[in-house]
N, C-alpha and C positions, 0 to 999 in steps of 0.2 A: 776789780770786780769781785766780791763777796757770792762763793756760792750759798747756794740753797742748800737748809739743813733738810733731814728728811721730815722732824716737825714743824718748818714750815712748807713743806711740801703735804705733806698732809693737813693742814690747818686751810691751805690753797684748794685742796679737793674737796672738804669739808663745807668752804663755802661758797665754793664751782656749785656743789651737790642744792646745798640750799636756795642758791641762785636762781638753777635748772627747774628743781620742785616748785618753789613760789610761780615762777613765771608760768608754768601749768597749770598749776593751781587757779591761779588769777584769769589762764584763758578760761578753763572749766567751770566759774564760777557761772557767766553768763548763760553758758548750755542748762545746768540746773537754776537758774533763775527762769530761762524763757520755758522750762520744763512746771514748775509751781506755777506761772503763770495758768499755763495752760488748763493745770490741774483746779485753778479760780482759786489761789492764793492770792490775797491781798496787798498791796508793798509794804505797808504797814505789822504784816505780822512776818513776811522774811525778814524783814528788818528785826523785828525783836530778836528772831531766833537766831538770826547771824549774828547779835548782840551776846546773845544766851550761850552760843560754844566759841565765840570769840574772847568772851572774859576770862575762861580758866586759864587759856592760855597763854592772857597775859599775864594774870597771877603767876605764873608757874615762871615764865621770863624775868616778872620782878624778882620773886624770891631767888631765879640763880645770879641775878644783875647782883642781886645785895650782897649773895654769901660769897663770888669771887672776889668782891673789894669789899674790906672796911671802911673804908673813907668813905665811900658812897653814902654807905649806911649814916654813918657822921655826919652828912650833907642835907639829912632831908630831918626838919622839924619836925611838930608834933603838928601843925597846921595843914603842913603839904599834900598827906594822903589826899584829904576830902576837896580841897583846891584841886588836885589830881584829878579828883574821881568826876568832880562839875565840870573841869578844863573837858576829858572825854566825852562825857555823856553829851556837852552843847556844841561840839565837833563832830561826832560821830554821830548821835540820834538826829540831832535839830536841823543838820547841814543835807543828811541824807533826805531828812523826809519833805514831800513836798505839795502841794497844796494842790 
């Protein structure tokens, strides 16, 4: 049996911590959702705005995805961004919104 170094013991807490956040995250979502409601927000425009501060920070997750591997970088054509960016926007905008 191979022990635990203490960076993966920390790499382990690291994403204990992220785990814990997200899943809060995600309950809280719902409380300020039924709170804009109330306020006679439309689904249509939390939708944007949830669009609106959720794209930086997937930006910011690409660029660190990219700079920890070069290969990755290697991997993705000059095509792919904007194939990316439709794949998102008709998963995320078109799936969520509803008639």
């Amino acid at each position: 049996m191979r022990e635990s170094t203490t960076e993966e013991q920390k790499q382990f807490r690291i994403g204990l911590l992220f785990a814990i956040s997200g899943t809060a995250l995600f309950g809280l979502k719902s409380i300020f959702i039924k709170l804009a409601f109330a306020e006679g927000v439309d689904a249509l425009t939390l939708l944007t705005l949830r669009m609106i501060i959720a794209f930086p920070l997937y930006v910011i997750i690409l660029w660190w995805a990219l700079h920890i591997s070069p290969q990755r970088r290697k991997a993705i054509n000059k095509k792919d961004p904007m194939a990316i960016l439709l794949l998102g926007f008709m998963g995320y905008y078109l799936a969520s919104y509803r008639l």
